[in-house]
N, C-alpha and C positions, 0 to 999 in steps of 0.2 A: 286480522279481522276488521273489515272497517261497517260499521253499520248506518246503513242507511237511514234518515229521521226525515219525517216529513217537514215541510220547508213552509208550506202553506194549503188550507185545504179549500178547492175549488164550490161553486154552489152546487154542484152536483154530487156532493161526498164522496170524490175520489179525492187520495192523496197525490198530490203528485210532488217527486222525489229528485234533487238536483243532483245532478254525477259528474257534474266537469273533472276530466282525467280518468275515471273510472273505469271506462267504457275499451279506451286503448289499454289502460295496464290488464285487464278483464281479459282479452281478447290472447293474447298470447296464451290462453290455459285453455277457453272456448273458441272455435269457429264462430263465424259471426250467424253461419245456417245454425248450428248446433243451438247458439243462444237462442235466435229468433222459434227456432222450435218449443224449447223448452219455457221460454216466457209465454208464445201463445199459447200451449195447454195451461197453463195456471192464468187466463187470462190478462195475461198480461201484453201491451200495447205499445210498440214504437214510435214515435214519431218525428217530423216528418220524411226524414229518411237515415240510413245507418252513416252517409259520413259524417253526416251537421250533425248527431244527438248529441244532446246534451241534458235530455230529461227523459224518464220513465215515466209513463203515467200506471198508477198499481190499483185496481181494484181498494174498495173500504176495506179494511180487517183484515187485511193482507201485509206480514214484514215480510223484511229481504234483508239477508243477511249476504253481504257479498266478503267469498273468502278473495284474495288474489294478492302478487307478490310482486314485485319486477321480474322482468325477465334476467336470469344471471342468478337467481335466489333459488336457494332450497324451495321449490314447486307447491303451493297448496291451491290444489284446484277443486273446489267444493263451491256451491251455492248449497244455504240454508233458507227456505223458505216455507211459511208459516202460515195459517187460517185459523187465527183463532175463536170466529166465531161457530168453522166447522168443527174446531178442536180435530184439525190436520197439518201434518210438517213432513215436510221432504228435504231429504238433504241431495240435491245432484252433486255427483262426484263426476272427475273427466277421468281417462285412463292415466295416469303416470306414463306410460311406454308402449306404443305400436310395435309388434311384429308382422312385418309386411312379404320376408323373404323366406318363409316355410314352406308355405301350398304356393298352387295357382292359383285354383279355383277353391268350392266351398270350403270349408273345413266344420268337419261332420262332428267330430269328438276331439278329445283333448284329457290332461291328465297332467300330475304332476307327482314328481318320485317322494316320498318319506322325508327325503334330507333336503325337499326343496330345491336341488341343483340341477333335476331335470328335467325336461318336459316330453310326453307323445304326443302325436295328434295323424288322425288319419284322415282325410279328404274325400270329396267326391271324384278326384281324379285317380283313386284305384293306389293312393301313395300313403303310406305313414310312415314320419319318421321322427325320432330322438331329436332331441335341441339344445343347449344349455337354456336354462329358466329365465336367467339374469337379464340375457342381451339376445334370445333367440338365434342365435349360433347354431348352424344346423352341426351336430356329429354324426348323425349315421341315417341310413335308411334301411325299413325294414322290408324288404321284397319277397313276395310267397303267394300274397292271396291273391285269388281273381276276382275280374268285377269290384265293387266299391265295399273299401273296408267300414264294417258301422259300429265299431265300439272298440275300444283299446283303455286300457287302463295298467297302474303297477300294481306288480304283487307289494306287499307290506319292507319289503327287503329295499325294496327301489332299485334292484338291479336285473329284476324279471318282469316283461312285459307279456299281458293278454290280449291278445285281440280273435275279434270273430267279424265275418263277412258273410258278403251276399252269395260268395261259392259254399254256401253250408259248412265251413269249417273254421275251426275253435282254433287257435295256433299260441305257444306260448315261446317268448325270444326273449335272448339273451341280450338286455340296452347294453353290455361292455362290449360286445362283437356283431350284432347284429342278425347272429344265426337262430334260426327256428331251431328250436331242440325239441319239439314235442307238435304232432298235428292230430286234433282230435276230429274224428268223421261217425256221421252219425244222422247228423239233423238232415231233414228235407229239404229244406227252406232255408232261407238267410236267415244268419245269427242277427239277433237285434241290439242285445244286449249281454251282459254278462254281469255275475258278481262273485266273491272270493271269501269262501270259509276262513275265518281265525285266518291263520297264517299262510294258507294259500297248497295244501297240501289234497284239497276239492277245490274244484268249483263247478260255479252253475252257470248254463245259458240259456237264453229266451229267444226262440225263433218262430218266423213265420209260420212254420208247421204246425202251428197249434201246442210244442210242447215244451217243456222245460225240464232240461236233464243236468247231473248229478255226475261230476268227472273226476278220477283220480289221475290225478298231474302223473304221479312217481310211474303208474304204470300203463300211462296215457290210453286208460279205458274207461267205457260209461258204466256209471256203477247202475245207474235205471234212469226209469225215464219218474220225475216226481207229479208230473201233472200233466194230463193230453187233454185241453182244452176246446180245441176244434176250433180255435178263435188264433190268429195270430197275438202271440207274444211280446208286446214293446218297451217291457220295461221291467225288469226285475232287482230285487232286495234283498238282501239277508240281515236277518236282526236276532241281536240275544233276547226271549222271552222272559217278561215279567214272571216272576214266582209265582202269581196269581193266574195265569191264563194256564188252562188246559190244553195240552197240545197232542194230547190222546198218547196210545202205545203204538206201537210200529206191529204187522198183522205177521209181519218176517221178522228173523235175528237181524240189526243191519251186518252190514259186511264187514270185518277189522279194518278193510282200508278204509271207512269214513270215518274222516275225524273232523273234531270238532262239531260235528251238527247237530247233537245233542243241544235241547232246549233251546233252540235255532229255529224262527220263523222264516218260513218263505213269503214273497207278497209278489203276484205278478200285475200288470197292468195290461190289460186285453185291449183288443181293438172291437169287441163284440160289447163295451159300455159295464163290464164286468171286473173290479178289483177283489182278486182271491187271494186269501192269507189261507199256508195250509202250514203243519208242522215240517221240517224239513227232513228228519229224521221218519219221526213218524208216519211222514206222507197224510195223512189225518187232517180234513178241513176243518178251518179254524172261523173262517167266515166267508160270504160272498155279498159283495156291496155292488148294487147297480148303480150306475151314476148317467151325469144328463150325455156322458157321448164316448168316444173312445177313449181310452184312458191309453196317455203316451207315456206316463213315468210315475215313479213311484220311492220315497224313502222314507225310513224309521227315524223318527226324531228320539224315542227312549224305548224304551222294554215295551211299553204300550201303547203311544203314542206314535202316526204315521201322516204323512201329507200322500196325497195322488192328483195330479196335473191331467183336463181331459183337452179334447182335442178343440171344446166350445173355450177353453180358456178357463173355466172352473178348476181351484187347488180346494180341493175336501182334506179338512183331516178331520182323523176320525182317531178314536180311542177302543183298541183291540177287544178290548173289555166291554163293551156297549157300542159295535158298530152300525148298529139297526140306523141310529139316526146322527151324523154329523157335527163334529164340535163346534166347527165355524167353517161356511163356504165361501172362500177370499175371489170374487170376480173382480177383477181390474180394468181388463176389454174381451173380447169375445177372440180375441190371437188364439191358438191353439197354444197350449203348454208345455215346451219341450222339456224343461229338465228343471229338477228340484235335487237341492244339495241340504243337507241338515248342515248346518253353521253356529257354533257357539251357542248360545239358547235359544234359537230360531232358525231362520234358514233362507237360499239364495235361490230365486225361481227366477228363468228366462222364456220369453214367447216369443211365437213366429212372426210379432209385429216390431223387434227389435229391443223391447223393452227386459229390464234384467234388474231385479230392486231385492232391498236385503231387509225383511221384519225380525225383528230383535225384540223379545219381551222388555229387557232392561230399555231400550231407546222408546220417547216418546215420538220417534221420525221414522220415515220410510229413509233407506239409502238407495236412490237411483244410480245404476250407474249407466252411465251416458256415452253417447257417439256410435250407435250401430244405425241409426239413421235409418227405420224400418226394417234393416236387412233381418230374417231369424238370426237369435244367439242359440245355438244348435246344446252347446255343452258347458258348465262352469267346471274350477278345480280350485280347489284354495293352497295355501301353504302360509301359516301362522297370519300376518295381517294383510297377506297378497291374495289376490284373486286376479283368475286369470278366465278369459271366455272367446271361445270360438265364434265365428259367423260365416254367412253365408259370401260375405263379399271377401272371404278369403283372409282376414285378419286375424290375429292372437293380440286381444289385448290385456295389458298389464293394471291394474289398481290395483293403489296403497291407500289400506284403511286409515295410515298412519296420517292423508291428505285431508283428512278432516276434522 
């Protein structure tokens, strides 16, 4: 960590900050675009051009905390910077590792197995395939669906994959061979998303069609349809319910083959400005929340506790117990919100203006992570202090929270 100390302050109360050598060893972990990006939103200034510098000029009440190593050293690519008179801190992090040789083109979702050793990811070119995690090593590809595949994820085992596409069908493969063993049909519309009961013996998907159904794996049928909306479907949840929330009685016996969904919230994310929690067993609404636009995603942070991402760029959470009015509404820019992941006491949100940052109750920082360069970051996955995210320009990349 070397920190930066002001040197001398000009009459106009900016500090400005000497960095002879800084700038070159800096540069091996940043692009020189990536930095220039990232200093001009926090106002910060070059001058007079990137070969000569040899000085920052920094806003008053602004530190910088600059992480960086030689090149040939264990990697720490992190910038720590601070406002202390807005009482604001961001930490930009770089990726650890590019995956460049998966897709072509976009890559739509993403996922990582249980034991960490593997990754999916499906594309806008109609392709998902397995990878190793470590070094993106492709092993296999998965070929079945038509048209562009839009959600894949692992079952809990890490050695059974889901995915659902825009041919309206739910498919579940086997990552040691490759092979489909189960094709679910049913929905209208393209599957948007999906989610997995307890250990994967149901699950659920959210499609165009307005509706969201309810599947048993073992005997690859719909057990019902939970909710027909008349809104397309973009985002769907399952969460175990607070002791506290009523989640009503079921109006039917359910079926023996559902399991698990007992005391099981559902939560869809509509494109008609509409977030509905209904019991999942019970089919029983539990609430409906209109928000400022479409709602692209949605997860449970605890039994009562949930975030929802709309397409203006507004994350609501809202607490299941009193959702009438909003805990806190996190706008950042007006990006649409593709994807919200609950992360250790907080959680990982990415928009469609590139941007992807990590709020942590324990940390008094944001954690940005850095280098999609406007592109959408389409999907996150984590695995213990790895995080991994999709984008549009076709990359998988790698961050070690260990890098900061």
């Amino acid at each position: 960590m070397l920190e930066l100390k002001p040197s001398f302050i000009d009459s106009n109360f900016n500090t400005t900050l000497q960095v002879s050598g800084i700038l070159r060893c800096f540069a091996t972990h940043f692009s020189l675009d990536s930095l220039s990006f990232l200093l001009e939103i926090l106002d910060l200034y070059f001058f007079p051009s990137y070969l000569g510098l040899d000085t920052i000029l920094i806003s008053s009440n602004i530190i910088a905390n600059f992480c960086c190593e030689p090149a040939g050293w264990v990697q720490t690519k992190s910038i720590h910077i601070s406002c202390p008179k807005e009482n604001t801190s961001s930490k930009f992090l770089a990726p650890y590792t590019t995956f460049s040789r998966i897709h072509t083109k976009s890559i739509t979702c993403l996922d990582i197995s249980s034991g960490g050793g593997l990754g999916v990811s499906s594309s806008s070119d109609g392709s998902m395939k397995i990878w190793q995690a470590s070094n993106g090593e492709l092993r296999r590809g998965l070929e079945g669906h038509v048209f562009d595949v839009n959600c894949c994820r692992f079952f809990p085992s890490g050695l059974v994959v889901l995915s659902g596409g825009m041919d309206a069908q739910l498919k579940i493969w086997s990552a040691e061979d490759a092979s489909c063993v189960v094709t679910f049909k049913g929905h209208k519309g393209g599957i948007l998303d999906t989610a997995i009961v307890d250990r994967g013996r149901n699950v659920v998907s959210g499609s165009r069609d307005g509706t969201a159904r309810l599947w048993d794996c073992g005997r690859s049928a719909c057990l019902g349809v939970i909710a027909d909306c008349g809104s397309s479907i973009n985002g769907v949840a399952v969460g175990a319910a607070d002791n506290s929330i009523n989640l009503g009685s079921p109006e039917q016996t359910p079926s023996e083959r559902e399991v698990g969904t007992e005391a099981k919230m559902l939560l869809l994310a509509r494109e008609d400005k509409k977030l509905q929690c209904l019991g999942l067993q019970s089919r029983q609404p539990v609430f409906l929340f209109i928000g400022s636009d479409a709602f692209n995603c949605c997860t449970f942070l605890s039994g009562f506790l949930l975030l929802a991402g709309t397409q203006d760029g507004n994350i609501y959470q809202l607490d299941v117990r009193s959702p009438t009015v909003p805990i806190q509404v996190i706008h950042r820019s007006g990006a649409p919100v593709l994807s919200l992941l609950s992360f250790r006491d907080g959680f990982i949100a990415s928009q469609g203006d590139g941007s992807c940052f990590i709020i942590q109750q324990d940390l008094d920082y944001v954690i940005e992570l850095t280098e999609a360069d406007c592109d959408p970051v389409y999907k996150v996955a984590t695995w213990e202090k790895q995080i991994y995210t999709c984008c549009r320009d076709g990359l998988v990349r790698r961050y070690q929270l260990s890098d900061l």
